[in-house]
C-alpha positions in Angstrom: 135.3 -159.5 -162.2 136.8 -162.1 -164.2 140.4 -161.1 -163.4 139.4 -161.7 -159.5 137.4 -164.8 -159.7 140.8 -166.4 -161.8 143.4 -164.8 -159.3 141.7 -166.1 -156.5 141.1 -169.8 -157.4 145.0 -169.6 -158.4 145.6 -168.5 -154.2 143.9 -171.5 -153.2 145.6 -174.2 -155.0 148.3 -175.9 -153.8 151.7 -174.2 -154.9 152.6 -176.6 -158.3 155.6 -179.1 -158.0 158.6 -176.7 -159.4 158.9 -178.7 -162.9 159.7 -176.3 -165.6 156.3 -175.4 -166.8 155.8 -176.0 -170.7 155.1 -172.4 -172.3 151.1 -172.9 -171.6 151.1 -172.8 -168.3 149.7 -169.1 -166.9 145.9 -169.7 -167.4 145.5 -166.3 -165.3 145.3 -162.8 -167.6 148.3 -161.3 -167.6 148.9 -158.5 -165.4 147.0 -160.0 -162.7 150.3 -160.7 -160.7 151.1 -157.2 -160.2 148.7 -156.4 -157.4 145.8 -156.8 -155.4 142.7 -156.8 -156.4 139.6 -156.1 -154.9 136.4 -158.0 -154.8 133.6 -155.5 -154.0 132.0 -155.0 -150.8 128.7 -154.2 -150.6 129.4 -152.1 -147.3 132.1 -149.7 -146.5 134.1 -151.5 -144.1 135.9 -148.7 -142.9 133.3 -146.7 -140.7 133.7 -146.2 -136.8 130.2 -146.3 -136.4 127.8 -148.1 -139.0 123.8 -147.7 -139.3 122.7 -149.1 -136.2 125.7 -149.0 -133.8 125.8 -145.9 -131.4 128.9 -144.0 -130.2 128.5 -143.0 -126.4 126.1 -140.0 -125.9 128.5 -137.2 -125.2 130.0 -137.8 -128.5 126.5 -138.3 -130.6 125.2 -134.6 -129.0 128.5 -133.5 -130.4 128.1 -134.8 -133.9 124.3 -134.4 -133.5 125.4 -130.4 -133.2 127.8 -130.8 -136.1 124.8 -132.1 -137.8 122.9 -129.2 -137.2 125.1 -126.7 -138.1 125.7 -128.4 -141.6 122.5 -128.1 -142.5 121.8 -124.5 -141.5 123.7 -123.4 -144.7 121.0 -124.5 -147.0 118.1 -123.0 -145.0 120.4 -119.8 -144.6 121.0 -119.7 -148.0 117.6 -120.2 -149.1 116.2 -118.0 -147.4 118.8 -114.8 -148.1 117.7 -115.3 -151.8 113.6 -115.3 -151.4 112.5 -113.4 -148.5 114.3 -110.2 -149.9 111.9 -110.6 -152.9 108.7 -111.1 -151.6 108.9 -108.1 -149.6 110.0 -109.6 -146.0 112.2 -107.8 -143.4 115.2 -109.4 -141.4 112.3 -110.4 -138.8 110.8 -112.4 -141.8 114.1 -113.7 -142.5 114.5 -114.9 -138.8 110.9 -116.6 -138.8 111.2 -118.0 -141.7 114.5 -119.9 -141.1 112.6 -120.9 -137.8 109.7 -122.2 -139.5 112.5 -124.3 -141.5 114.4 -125.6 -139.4 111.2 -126.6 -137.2 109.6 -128.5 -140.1 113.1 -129.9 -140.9 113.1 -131.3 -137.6 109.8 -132.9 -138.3 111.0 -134.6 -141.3 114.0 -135.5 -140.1 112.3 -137.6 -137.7 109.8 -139.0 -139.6 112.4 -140.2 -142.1 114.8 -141.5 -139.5 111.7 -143.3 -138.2 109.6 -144.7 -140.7 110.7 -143.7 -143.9 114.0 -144.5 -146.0 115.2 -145.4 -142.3 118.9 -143.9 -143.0 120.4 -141.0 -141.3 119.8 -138.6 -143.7 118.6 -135.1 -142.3 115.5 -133.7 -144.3 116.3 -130.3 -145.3 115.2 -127.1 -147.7 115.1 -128.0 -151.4 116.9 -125.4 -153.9 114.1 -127.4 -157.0 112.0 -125.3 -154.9 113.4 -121.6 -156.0 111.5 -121.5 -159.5 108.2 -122.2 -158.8 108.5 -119.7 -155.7 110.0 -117.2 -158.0 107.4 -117.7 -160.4 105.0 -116.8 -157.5 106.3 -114.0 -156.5 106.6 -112.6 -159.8 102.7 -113.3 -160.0 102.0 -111.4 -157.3 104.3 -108.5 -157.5 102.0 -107.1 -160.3 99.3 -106.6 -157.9 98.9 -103.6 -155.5 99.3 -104.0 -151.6 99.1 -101.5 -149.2 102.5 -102.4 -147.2 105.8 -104.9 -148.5 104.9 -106.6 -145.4 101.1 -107.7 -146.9 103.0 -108.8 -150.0 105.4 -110.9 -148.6 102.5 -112.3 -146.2 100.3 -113.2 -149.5 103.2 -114.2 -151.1 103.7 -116.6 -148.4 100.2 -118.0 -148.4 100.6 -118.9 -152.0 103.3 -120.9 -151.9 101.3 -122.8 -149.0 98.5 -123.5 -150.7 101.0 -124.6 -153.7 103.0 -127.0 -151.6 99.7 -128.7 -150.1 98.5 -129.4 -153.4 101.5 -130.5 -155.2 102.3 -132.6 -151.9 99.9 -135.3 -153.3 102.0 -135.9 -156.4 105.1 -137.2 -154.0 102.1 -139.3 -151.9 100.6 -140.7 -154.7 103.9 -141.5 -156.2 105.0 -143.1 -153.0 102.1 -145.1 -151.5 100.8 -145.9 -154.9 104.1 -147.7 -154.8 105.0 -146.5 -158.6 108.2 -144.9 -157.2 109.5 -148.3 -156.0 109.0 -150.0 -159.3 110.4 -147.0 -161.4 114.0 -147.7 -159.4 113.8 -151.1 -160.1 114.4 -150.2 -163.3 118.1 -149.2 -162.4 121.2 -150.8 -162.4 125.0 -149.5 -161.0 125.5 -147.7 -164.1 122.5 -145.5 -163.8 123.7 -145.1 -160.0 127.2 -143.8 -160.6 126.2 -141.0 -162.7 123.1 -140.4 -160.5 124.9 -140.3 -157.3 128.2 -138.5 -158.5 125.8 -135.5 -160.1 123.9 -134.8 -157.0 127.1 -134.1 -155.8 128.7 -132.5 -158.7 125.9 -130.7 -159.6 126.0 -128.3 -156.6 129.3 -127.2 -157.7 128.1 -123.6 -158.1 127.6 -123.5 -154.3 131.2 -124.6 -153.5 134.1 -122.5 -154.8 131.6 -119.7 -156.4 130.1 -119.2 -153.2 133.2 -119.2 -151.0 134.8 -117.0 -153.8 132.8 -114.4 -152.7 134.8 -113.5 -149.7 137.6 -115.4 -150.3 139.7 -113.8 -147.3 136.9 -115.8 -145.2 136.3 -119.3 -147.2 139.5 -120.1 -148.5 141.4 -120.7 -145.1 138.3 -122.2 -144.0 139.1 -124.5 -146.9 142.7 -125.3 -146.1 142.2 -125.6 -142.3 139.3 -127.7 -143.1 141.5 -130.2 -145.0 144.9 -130.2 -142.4 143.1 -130.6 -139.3 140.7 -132.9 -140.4 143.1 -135.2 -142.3 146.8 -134.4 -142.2 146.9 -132.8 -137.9 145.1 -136.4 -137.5 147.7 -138.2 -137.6 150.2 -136.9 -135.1 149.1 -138.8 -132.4 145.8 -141.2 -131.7 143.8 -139.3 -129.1 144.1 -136.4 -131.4 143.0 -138.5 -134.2 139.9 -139.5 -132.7 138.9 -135.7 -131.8 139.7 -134.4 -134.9 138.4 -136.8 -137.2 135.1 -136.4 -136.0 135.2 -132.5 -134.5 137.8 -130.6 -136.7 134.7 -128.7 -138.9 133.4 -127.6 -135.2 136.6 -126.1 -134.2 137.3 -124.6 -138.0 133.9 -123.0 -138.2 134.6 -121.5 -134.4 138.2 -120.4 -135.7 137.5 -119.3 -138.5 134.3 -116.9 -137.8 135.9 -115.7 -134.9 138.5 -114.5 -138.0 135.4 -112.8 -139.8 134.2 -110.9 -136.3 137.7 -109.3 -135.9 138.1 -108.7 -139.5 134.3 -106.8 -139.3 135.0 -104.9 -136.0 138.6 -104.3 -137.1 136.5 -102.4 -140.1 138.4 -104.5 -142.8 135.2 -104.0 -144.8 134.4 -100.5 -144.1 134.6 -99.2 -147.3 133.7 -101.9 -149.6 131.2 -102.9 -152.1 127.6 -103.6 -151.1 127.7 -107.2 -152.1 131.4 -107.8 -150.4 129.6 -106.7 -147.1 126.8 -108.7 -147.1 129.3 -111.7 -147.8 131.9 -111.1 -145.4 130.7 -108.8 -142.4 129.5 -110.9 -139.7 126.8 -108.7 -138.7 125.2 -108.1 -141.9 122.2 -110.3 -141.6 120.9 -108.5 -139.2 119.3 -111.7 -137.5 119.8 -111.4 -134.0 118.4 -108.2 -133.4 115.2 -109.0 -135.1 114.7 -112.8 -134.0 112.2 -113.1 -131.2 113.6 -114.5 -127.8 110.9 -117.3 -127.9 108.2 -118.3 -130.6 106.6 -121.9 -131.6 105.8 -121.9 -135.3 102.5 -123.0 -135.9 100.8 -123.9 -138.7 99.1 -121.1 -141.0 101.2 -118.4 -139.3 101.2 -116.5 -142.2 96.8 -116.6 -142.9 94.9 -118.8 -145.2 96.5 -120.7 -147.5 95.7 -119.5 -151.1 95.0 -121.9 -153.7 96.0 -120.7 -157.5 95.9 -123.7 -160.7 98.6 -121.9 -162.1 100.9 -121.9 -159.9 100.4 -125.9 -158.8 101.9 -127.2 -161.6 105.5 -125.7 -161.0 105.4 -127.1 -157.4 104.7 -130.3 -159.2 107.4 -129.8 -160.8 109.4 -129.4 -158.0 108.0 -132.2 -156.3 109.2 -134.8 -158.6 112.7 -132.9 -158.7 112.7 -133.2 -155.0 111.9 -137.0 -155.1 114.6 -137.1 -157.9 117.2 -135.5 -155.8 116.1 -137.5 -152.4 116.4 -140.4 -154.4 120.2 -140.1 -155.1 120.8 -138.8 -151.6 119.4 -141.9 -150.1 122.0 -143.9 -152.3 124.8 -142.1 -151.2 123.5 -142.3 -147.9 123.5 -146.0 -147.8 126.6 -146.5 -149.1 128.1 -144.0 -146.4 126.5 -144.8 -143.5 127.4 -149.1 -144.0 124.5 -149.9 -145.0 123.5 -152.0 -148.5 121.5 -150.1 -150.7 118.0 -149.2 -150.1 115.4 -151.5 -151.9 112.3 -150.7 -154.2 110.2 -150.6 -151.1 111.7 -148.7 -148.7 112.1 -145.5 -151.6 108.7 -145.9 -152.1 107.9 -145.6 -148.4 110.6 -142.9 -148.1 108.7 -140.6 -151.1 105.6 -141.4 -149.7 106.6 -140.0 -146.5 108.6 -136.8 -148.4 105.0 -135.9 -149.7 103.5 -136.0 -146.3 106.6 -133.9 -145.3 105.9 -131.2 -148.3 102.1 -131.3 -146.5 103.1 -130.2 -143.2 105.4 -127.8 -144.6 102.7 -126.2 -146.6 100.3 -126.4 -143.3 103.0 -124.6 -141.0 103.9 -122.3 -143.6 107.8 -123.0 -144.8 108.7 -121.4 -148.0 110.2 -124.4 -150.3 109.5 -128.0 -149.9 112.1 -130.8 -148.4 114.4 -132.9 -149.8 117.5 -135.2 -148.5 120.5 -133.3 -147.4 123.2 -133.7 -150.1 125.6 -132.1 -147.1 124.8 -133.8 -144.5 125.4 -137.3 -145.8 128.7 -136.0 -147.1 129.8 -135.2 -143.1 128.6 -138.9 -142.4 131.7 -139.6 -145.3 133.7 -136.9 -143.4 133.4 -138.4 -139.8 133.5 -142.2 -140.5 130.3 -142.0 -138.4 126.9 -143.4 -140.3 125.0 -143.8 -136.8 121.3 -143.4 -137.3 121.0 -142.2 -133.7 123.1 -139.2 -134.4 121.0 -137.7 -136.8 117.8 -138.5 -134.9 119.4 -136.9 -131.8 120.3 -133.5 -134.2 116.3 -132.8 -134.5 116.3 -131.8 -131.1 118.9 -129.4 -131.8 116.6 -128.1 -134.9 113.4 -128.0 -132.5 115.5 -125.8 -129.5 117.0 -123.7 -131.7 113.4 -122.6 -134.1 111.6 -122.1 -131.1 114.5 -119.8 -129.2 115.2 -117.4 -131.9 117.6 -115.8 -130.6 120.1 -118.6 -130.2 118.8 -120.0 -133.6 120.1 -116.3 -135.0 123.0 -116.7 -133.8 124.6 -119.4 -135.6 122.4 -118.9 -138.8 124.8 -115.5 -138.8 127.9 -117.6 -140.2 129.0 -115.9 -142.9 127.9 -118.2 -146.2 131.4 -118.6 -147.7 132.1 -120.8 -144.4 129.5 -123.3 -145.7 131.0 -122.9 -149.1 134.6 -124.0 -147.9 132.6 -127.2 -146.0 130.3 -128.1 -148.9 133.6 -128.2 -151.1 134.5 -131.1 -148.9 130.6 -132.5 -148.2 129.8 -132.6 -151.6 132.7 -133.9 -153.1 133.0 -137.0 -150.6 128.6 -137.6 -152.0 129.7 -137.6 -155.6 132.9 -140.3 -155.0 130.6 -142.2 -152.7 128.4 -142.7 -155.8 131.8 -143.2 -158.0 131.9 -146.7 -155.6 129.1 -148.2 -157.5 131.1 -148.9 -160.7 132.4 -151.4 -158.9 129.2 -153.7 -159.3 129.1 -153.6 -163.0 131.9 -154.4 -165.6 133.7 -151.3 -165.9 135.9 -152.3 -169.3 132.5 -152.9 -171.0 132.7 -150.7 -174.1 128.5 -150.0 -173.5 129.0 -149.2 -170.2 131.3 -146.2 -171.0 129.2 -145.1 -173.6 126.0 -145.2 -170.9 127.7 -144.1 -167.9 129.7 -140.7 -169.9 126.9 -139.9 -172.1 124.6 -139.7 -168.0 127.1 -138.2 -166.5 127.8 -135.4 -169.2 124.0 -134.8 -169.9 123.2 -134.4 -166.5 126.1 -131.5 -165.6 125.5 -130.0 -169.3 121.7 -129.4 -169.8 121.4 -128.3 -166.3 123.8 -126.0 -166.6 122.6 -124.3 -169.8 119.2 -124.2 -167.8 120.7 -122.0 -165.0 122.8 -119.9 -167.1 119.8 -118.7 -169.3 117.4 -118.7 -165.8 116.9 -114.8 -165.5 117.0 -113.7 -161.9 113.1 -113.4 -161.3 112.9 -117.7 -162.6 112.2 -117.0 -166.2 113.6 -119.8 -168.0 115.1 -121.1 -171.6 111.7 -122.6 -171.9 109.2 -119.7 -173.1 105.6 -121.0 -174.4 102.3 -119.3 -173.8 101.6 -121.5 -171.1 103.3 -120.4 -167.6 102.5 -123.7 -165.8 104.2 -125.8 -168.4 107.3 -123.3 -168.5 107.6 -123.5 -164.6 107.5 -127.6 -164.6 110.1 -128.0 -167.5 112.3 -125.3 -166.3 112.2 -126.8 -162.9 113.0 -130.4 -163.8 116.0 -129.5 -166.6 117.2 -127.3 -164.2 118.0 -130.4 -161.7 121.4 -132.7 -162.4 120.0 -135.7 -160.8 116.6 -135.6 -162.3 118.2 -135.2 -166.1 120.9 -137.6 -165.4 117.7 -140.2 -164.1 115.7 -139.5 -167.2 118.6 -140.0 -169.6 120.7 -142.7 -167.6 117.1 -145.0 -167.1 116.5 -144.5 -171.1 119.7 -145.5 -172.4 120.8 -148.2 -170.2 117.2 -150.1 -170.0 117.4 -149.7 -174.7 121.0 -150.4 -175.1 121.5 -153.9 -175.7 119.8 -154.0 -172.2 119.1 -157.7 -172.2 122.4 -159.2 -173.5 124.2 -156.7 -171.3 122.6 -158.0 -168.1 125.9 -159.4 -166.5 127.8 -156.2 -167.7 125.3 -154.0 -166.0 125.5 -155.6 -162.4 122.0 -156.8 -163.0 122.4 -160.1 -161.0 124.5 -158.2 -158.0 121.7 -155.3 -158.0 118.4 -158.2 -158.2 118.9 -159.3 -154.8 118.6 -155.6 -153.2 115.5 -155.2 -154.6 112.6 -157.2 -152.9 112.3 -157.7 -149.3 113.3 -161.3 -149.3 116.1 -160.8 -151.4 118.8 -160.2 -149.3 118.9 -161.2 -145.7 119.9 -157.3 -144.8 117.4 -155.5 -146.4 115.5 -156.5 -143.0 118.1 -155.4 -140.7 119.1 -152.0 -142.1 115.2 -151.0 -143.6 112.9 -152.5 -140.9 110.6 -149.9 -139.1 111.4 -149.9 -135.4 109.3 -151.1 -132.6 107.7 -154.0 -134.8 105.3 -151.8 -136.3 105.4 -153.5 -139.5 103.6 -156.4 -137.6 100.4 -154.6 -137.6 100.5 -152.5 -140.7 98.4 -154.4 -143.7 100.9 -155.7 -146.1 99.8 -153.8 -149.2 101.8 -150.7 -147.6 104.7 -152.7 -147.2 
């Protein structure tokens, strides 16, 4: 910052009489004359639509839809890897991506309403997979009549799990301890935070789409020239394709897979190939039902088990982690200044009620904020709140008709793969931005920032690698419950990179270093008074705050 604040005073001078200068006379560093330089901006100035303005309807259902087929991915994905293994069908498959997406819906709203307040869409949680695996390793050792009463106990496990460890996320929320945990950040922790939750998921870009390349990779490159490069022929097509050119890829493209499958390209392939590429391999739409409402404790009783509580836990503070990052990206993306101590307590608060009402209507994993959806706000240049409000209604119609829900949950998964290598990547540079607060040439900066960011791709990743495929983990001690909750967190980017990124930067010459770390540009974000926008972005709508006591504030 010093280079700018010097440069800039120089601009406003009057020009010097031309007398030849004695040898003294450049007072700014050198270098500074050989380009611009940027003060930072606190919002991205270069959205179409920021967090409160709308674009006309037709457009937000369009993007709304977008939206919604973003996030199907996840729950797709989810799903394919745990129904199989508690002993479901494809009909369990279909209901329990309905259940999913209808609960997502829910969320959605309520966060969009009255929690972190930014258009982030509330999704299915991968922290999620280990407890549940844990579960259903549990229960497998026990005799059922049927596959079907497995999966159906199975199920009311990890309900009675996800009510309980709900609470953790409430207390940590409304207790308001969240909030004062993030005021222990600064930029520095952010950058590596934000950029892992991004990075992170790189197992579920090229990986994924790897598996049936034919189908991802031009997916990919279409992706990229018709979103970015075909925009700039002409301006009405820059417009359109900006904002729709993932709609029309996805249609292309799949359209691609359906003649490939029919064709019998992948006749006589392996197993796993099939199940990749064909596009009628899931099986969905012939097993979804036409019309069905989830409602809560669809699959029995909820079953309460100590054991198994703890690794939700677990899970619940990974989610909160993970949500936590999301939000920041989310801010940044969608025009907005970055979300104060407050509103993440409200907005983890209101993820724990979430994680309730999942456990009461019976989803399978908990929520947390969509990593990919926030990227497609990046992707769009379109942060609008509205549009991801209007996308629940998309989630609701397409739960509760199954059959059209089916249909587009049938996208083969390398698809999502060639979009998340976009989504994700735009989430991690969003959080790259934040260096911009803090003094970048600061030799304990470096040391703070690389030692995050490296820890929190490394010891996740030595966590996955040695995770065997029924959840047993590197961590092996007589006690299952303490396995499941420190396999769970270490197996999470964001959470390490928090734990690590918080310790070093609040021990390392934290107090002399305040200036370096973007301390006094970070204060001001963090109280409700402190910045005159922390009101207009975070406020709830419709003046509730007026009659809510201040303590929940």
């Amino acid at each position: 910052m010093g280079e700018t604040e010097n440069h800039h005073h120089h601009h406003h001078q009057p020009p010097p009489p031309q007398v030849a200068a004695p040898p003294m006379a450049p007072s700014f560093p050198l270098g500074a004359a050989r380009g611009p330089t940027w003060v930072p901006a606190e919002q991205l100035q270069q959205l179409h639509y920021c967090i409160h303005s709308n674009p006309s309807w037709p457009i937000a259902v369009i993007l709304a839809f977008q939206h919604y087929i973003v996030m199907l991915g996840t729950i797709v994905l989810v799903t394919n890897s745990l129904v199989p293994r508690m002993g479901g069908d494809s009909g369990d498959k279909a209901r329990v991506i309905q259940t999913l997406l209808f609960v997502a819906g829910i969320n959605t709203l309520i966060q969009t309403m009255m929690g972190s307040r930014l258009p982030t869409v509330m999704s299915a949680s991968f922290a999620f997979t280990l407890p549940v695996l844990s579960i259903i390793n549990d229960v497998s050792g026990r005799e059922f009549q049927s596959e079907q009463q497995r999966f159906r106990y199975t199920m009311r496990t990890i309900q009675g799990s996800l009510i309980v460890s709900s609470f953790i996320s409430m207390i940590l929320g409304f207790s308001r301890a969240w909030g004062n945990l993030t005021r222990l950040f600064s930029p520095i922790i952010i950058v590596p935070l934000v950029s892992v939750v991004g990075l992170g998921l790189f197992a579920r870009g090229f990986p994924l789409l790897a598996s049936c390349v034919e189908i991802g990779l031009p997916m990919l490159i279409f992706l990229v020239i018709s979103q970015q490069y075909l925009k700039r022929i002409h301006s009405t097509a820059h417009q359109i394709l900006e904002r729709f050119a993932l709609l029309f890829c996805i249609a292309l493209v799949w359209a691609f897979a359906a003649i490939l499958t029919v064709a019998g390209a992948y006749n006589n392939v392996k197993q796993q190939t099939k199940l990749s590429c064909r596009t009628d391999r899931s099986y969905l739409m012939t097993s979804a039902p036409w019309i069905r409402i989830p409602y809560p404790f669809q699959w029995g009783t909820p079953i309460f088990k100590a054991s198994h509580v703890f690794g939700m836990m677990g899970a619940a503070l990974v989610a909160s982690a993970e949500s936590t990052a999301t939000l920041f990206a989310a801010s940044r993306l969608s025009g907005a200044t970055a979300p104060p101590a407050y509103v993440l307590s409200r907005s983890i608060g209101l993820q724990g009620v979430g994680m309730l009402i999942e456990g009461i209507f019976g989803a399978a994993v908990g929520n947390t904020a969509s990593v990919e959806n926030v990227g497609l706000l990046g992707l769009t240049h379109i942060g609008s709140r509205r549009v991801v409000q209007i996308s629940t209604a998309f989630m609701f119609f397409f739960s509760i008709f199954g059959k059209f829900g089916a249909f587009f949950a049938s996208i083969p998964l390398p698809i999502f793969a060639a979009i998340y290598c976009v989504l994700f990547g735009i989430v991690a540079a969003s959080g790259i931005s934040f260096i911009q607060f803090a003094n970048c040439n600061s030799m304990r900066n470096i040391y703070v920032l690389g030692v995050t960011l490296f820890l929190g791709i490394s010891i996740p990743q030595y966590f996955v690698m040695n995770t065997a495929s029924d959840g047993h983990g590197p961590v092996k001690t007589d006690g299952g419950w303490f396995d499941d909750i420190l396999n769970t967190i270490f197996s999470s980017p964001p959470t390490v990179a928090m734990i690590v990124g918080t310790l070093l930067d609040n021990t390392l010459e934290a107090k002399y270093a305040v200036d370096d770390r973007g301390i006094p540009w970070w204060r001001p974000f963090q109280s409700r008074k402190g910045d005159v926008r922390n009101e207009e972005f975070y406020n709830l709508p419709l003046r509730i705050h007026e009659y809510m006591p201040t303590r929940f504030l």
